[in-house]
C-alpha positions in Angstrom: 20.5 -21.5 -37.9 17.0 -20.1 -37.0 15.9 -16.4 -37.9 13.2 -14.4 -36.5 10.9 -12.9 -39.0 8.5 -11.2 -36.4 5.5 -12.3 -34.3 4.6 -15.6 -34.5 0.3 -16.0 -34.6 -0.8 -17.9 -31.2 -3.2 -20.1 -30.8 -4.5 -18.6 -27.7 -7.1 -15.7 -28.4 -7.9 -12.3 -26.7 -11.7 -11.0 -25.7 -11.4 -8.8 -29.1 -11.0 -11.6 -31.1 -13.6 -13.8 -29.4 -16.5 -11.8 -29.4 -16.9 -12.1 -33.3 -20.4 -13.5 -33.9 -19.2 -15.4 -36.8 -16.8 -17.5 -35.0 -20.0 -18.6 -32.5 -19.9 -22.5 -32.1 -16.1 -22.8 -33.2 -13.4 -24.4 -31.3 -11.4 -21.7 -29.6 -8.0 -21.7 -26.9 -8.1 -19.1 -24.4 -5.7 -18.3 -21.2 -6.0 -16.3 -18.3 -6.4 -15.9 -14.4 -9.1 -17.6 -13.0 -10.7 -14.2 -11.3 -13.8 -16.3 -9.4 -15.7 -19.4 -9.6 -19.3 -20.3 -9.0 -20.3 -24.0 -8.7 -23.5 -24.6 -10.1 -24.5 -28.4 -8.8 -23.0 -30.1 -12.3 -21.6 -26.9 -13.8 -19.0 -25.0 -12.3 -18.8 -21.6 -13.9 -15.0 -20.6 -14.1 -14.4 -16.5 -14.5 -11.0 -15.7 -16.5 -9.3 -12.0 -16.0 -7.7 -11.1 -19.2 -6.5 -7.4 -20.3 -9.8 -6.8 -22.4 -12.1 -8.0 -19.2 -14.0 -10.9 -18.1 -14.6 -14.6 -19.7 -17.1 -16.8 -18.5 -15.7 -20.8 -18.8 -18.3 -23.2 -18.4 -17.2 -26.7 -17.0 -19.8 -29.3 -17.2 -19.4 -32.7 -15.4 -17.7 -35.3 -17.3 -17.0 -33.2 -20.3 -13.5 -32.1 -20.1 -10.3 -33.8 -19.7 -9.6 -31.1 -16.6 -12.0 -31.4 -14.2 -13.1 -28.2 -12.6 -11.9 -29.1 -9.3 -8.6 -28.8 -10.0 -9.2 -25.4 -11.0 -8.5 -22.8 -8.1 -9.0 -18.8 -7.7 -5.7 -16.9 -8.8 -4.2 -19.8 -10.8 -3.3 -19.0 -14.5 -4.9 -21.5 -17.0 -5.8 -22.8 -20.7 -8.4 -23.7 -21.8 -10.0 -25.0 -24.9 -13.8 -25.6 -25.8 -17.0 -24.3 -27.8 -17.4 -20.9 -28.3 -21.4 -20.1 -27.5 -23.3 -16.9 -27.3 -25.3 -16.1 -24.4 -26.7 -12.3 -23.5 -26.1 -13.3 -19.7 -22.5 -13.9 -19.8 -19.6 -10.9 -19.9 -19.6 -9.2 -22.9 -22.2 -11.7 -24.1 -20.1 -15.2 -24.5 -18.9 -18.1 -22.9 -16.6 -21.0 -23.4 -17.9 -24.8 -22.9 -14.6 -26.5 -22.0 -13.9 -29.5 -23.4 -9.8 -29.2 -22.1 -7.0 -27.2 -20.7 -4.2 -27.2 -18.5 -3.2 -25.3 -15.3 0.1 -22.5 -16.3 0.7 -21.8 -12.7 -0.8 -21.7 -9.2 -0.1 -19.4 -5.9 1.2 -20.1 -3.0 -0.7 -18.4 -0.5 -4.3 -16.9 -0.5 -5.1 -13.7 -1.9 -4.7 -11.0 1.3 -7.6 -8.7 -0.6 -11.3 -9.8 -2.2 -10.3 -8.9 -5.8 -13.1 -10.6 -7.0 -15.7 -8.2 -5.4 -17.1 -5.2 -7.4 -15.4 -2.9 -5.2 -12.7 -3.7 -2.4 -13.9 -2.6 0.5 -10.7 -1.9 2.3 -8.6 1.0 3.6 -6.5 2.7 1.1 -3.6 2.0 3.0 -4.6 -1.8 2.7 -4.8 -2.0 -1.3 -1.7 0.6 -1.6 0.2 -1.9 0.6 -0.8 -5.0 -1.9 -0.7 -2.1 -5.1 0.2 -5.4 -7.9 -2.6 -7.4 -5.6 -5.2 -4.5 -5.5 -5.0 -3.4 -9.1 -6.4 -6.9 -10.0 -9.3 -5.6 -9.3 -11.7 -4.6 -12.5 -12.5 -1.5 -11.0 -8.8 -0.9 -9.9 -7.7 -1.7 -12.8 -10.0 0.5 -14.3 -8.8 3.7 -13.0 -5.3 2.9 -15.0 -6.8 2.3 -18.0 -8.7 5.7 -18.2 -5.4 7.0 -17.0 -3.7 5.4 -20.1 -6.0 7.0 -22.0 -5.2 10.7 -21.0 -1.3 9.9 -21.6 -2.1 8.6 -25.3 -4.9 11.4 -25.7 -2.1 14.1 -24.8 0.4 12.1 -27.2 -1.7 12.1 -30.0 -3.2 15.7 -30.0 0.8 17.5 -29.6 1.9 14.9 -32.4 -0.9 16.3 -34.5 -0.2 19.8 -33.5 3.5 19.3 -35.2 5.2 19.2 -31.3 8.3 16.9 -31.0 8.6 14.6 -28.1 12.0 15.0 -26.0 13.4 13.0 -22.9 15.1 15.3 -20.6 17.2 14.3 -17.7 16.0 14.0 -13.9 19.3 14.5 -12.0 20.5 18.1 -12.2 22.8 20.6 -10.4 20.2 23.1 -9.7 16.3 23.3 -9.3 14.4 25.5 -12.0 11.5 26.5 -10.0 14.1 27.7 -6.9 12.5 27.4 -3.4 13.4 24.5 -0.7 11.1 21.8 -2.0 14.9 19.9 -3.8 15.8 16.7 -3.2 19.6 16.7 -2.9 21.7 13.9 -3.1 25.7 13.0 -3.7 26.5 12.7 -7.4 30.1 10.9 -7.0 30.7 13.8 -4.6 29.0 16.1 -6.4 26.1 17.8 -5.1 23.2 16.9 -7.4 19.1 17.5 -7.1 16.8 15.6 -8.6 14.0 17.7 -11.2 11.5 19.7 -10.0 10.3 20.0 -13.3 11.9 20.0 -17.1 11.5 23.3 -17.6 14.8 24.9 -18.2 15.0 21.9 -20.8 12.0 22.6 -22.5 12.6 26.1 -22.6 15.9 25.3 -24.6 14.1 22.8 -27.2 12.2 25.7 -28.2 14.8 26.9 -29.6 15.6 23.7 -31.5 12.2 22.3 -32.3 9.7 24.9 -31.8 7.5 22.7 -30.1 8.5 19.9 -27.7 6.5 17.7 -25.1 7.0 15.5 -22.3 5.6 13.0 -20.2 7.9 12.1 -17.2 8.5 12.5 -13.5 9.0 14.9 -11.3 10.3 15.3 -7.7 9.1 17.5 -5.3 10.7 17.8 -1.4 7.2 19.2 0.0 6.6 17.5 3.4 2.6 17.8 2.9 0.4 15.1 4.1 -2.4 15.4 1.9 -4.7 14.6 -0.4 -3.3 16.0 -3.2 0.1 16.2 -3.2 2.7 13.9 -3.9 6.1 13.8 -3.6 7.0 11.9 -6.9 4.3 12.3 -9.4 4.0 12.5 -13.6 3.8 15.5 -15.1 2.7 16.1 -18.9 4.5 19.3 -20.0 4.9 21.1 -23.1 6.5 24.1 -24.8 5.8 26.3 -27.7 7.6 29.0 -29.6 6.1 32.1 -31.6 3.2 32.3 -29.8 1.0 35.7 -29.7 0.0 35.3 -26.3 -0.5 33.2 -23.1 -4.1 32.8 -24.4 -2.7 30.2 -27.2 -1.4 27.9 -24.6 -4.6 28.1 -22.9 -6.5 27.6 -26.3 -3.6 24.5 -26.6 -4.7 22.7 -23.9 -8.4 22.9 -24.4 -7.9 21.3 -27.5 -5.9 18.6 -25.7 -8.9 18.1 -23.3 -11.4 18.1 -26.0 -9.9 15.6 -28.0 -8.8 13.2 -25.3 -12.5 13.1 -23.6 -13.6 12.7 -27.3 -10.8 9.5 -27.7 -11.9 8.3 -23.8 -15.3 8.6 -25.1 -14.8 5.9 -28.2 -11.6 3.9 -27.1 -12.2 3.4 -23.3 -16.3 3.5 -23.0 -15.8 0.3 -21.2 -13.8 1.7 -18.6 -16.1 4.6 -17.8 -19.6 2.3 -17.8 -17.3 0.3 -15.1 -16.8 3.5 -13.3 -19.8 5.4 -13.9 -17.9 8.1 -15.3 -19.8 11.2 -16.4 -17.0 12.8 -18.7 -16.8 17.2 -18.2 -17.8 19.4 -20.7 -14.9 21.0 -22.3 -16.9 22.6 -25.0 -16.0 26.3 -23.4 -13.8 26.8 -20.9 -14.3 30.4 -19.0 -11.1 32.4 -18.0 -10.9 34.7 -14.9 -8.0 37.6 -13.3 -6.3 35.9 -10.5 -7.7 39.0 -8.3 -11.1 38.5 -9.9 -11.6 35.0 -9.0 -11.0 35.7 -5.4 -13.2 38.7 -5.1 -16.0 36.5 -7.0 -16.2 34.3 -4.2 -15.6 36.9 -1.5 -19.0 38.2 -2.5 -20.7 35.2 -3.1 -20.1 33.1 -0.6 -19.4 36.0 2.1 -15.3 35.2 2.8 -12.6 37.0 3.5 -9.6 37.4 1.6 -6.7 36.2 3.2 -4.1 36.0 1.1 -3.9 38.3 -1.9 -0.9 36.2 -3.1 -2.0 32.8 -4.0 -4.9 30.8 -3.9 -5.7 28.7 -0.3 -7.4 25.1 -1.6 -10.7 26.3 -0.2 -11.0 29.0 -2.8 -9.7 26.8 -5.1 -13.2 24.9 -4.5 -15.2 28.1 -4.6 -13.4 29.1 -7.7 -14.7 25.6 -9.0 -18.2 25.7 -7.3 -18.6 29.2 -8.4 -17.8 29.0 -12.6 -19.7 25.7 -12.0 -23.1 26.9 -10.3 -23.1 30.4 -12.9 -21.6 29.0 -15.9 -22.1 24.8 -15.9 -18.5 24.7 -16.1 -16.2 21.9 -15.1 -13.1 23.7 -15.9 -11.8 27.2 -15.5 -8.5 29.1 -16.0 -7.6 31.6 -13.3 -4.7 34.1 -15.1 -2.4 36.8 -14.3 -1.3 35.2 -10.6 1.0 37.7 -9.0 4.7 38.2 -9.7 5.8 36.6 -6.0 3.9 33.9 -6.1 5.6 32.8 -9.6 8.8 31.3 -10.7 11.6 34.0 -12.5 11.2 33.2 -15.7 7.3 33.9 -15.3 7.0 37.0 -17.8 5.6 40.2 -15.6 2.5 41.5 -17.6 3.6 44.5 -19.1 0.5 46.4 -18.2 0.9 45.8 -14.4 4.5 44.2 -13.4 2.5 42.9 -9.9 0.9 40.5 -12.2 2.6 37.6 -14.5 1.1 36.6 -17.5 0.7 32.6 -16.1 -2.4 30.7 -15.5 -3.3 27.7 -13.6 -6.3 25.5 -14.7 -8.9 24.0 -12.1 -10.9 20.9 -12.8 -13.9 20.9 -10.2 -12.5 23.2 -8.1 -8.3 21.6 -7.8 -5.4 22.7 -9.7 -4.6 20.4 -11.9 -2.2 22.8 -14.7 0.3 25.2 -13.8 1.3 27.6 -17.2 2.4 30.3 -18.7 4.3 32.6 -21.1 8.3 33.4 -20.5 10.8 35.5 -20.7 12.3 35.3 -23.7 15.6 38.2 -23.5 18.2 37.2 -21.8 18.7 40.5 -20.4 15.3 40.6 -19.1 16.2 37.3 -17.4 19.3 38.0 -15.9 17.5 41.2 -14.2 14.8 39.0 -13.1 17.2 37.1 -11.2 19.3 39.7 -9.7 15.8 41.6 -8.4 15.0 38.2 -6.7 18.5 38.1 -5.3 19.1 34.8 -7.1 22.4 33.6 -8.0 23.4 32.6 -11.7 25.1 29.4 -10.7 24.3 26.4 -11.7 22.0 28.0 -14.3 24.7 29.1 -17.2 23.9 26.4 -19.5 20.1 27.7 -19.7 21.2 31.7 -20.1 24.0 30.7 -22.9 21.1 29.2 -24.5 19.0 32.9 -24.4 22.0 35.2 -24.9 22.1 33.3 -28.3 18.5 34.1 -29.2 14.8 32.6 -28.3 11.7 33.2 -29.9 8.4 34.3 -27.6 7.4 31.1 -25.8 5.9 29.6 -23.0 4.2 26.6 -21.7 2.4 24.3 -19.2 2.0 21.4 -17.0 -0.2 19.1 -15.7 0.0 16.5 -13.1 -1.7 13.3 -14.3 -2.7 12.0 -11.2 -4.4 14.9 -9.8 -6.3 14.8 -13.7 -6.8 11.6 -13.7 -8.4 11.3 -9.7 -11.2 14.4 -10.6 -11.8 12.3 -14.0 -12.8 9.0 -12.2 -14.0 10.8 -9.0 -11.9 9.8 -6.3 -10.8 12.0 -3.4 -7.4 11.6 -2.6 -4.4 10.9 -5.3 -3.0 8.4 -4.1 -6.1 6.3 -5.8 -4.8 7.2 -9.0 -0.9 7.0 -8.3 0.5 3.6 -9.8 2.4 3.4 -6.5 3.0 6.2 -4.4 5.6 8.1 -3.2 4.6 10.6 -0.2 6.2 11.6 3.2 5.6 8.1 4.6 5.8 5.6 1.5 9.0 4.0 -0.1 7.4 1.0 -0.8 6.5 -0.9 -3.0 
């Protein structure tokens, strides 16, 4: 009878390990893809990809029992030799092999250069080889950072005292309303799948107070553009007792702030990689909805078109503006108006035209949609009859507020959207593991 007692210590070492001065002229085992290969006359200079980066192998003629011929891009290998220092090399070290083995090999040839700095292909190229693509340092890159802001919003609720929950994705009614549902047969049921967790959230208020979420969300918009998607994460959370909207605002500052401060000291690889300039989230200005767009009216001499909502080119100028006046990356835009907001958006008390909801921009996009809620039930149920909404479906949510909620409200943010103004790309779908818009289902 054998027992497992837990992780069994390899042989095989990682970059973390290895780039320990003292263990400099030691025998060491390694394994990896071999990323690129540079013959060098007599030494053939064999790249490895591991999770932590790049490892230089050096083969030298006649030294090791696998001869560097047999060793081919994209195979997976081991290899064991003398670990040396040398400035020149990735992350300042190299392996002289002495022996090793070959794990796997492909069967066809890569169809993109992953070995180049950058891939200079069409986005529809590296989306269509997504596992192929993201083999790329740089690629890859982009999902490690993206890591980090998951992990960074993870850590900062945990130390806030919120409680992480797992709500459920099929539902028999949208909670932000509106025609943007994806339907489908539930064993002939009519079902939808989430818009959002909201009405869940909401309820775990009153349970835990404070709850969080990172999950998907579905959204039927037939957009084609840069910045939407139709499956996308969202990182949501919801807080009881508050005084005002303001301390969800003041929340998620403190989120920002501590995850460029982690991104900063856990991921400075990634962002030399990238050339990431991290945003100042020292202050974050706030601005009236109405404000906002009368700001840029005058500055940049345009009309007002809709009083109702923000068109993406304000958007910019909201961003351009706080950014050219006040050096500001973000900015919070509050009180949007009643319409343009889902029912349970509370109505500010001093002007029911107005909600007391924000969104947040990041260089001059959306990237947070928030707010406080309505909290009375009766208040909720009016809500819904003034919109000329119907109760059904929803029952399970207004039990839960005829039986008492505290003041409340809360936000979310799509990561993708974040995560694409962090590393300065221009369309989402950079950032999106593997997409799901109006045209892709695969893969």
């Amino acid at each position: 009878m054998e027992f497992l007692t837990g992780i069994t210590p390899k042989e095989t070492m990682e970059l973390d390990m290895l780039v320990r001065p003292e263990l400099a002229g030691s025998k060491v085992k390694v394994n990896g893809f071999v990323h690129a290969i540079r013959a060098m006359g007599d030494v053939v200079f064999v790249v490895l990809r591991k999770r932590g980066g790049l490892l230089q192998c050096v083969f030298e003629e006649g030294v090791s029992e696998l001869s560097a011929k047999q060793v081919r891009e994209s195979q997976t290998v081991e290899l064991s030799g003398r670990l040396e220092l040398d400035e020149r090399a990735p992350h300042g070290i190299e392996i002289r092999v002495t022996g090793g083995r070959i794990l796997s090999a492909p069967y066809a040839a890569l169809p993109l250069p992953i070995g180049k700095w950058k891939l200079n292909t069409s986005l529809e190229a590296k989306l269509d080889y997504r596992s192929i693509s993201l083999r790329n340092l740089r690629e890859r890159a982009k999902f490690r950072i993206q890591e980090g802001i998951v992990r960074g919003f993870r850590d900062y609720l945990y130390s806030q005292q919120f409680t992480e929950i797992h709500t459920p994705k099929i539902g028999a009614k949208g909670a932000e309303g509106g025609s943007n549902i994806f339907k489908l047969d539930y064993f002939h049921r009519p079902a939808v799948l989430a818009q959002s967790p909201q009405f869940y959230k909401q309820m775990m208020v009153g349970v835990f107070d404070r709850v969080f979420e990172t999950a998907p969300v579905f959204r039927a918009e037939k957009h084609n553009t840069k910045r939407h998607l139709n499956e996308y994460t969202s990182l949501d959370f919801e807080m009881g007792y508050i005084g005002s909207f303001t301390d969800l605002m003041e929340m998620e500052t403190g989120f920002l702030q501590f995850t460029m401060k982690l991104l900063e000291t856990e991921y400075k690889k990634e962002l030399e990689l990238l050339g990431i300039r991290l945003p100042d989230t020292k202050r974050i200005p706030t601005v009236r909805f109405d404000r906002a767009k009368e700001l840029v009216a005058e500055k940049y001499s345009r009309q007002i078109r809709n009083p109702y909502d923000l068109e993406p080119e304000e958007e910019q100028l909201i961003g351009q503006y706080f950014k050219e006046e006040y050096n500001a990356d973000f900015v919070f835009v509050t009180h949007y108006p009643s319409k343009k907001r889902p029912f349970y958006a509370m109505d500010d008390p001093e002007d029911t035209r107005f909600t007391l909801s924000f969104d947040l921009l990041f260089h001059g996009l959306e990237i947070t949609t928030g707010g406080q809620r309505i909290h009375d039930y009766q208040q909720l149920c009016d809500k819904i009859a003034a919109r000329g909404m119907s109760e059904e479906g929803m029952e399970f949510y207004l039990n839960t507020f005829k039986c008492g909620m505290p003041p409340h409200g809360g936000l979310g943010i799509g990561l993708e959207r974040l995560t694409m103004k962090l590393v300065g790309e221009d369309n989402v779908r950079e950032t999106t593991l593997f997409p799901r818009d109006l045209s892709r289902l695969e893969p």
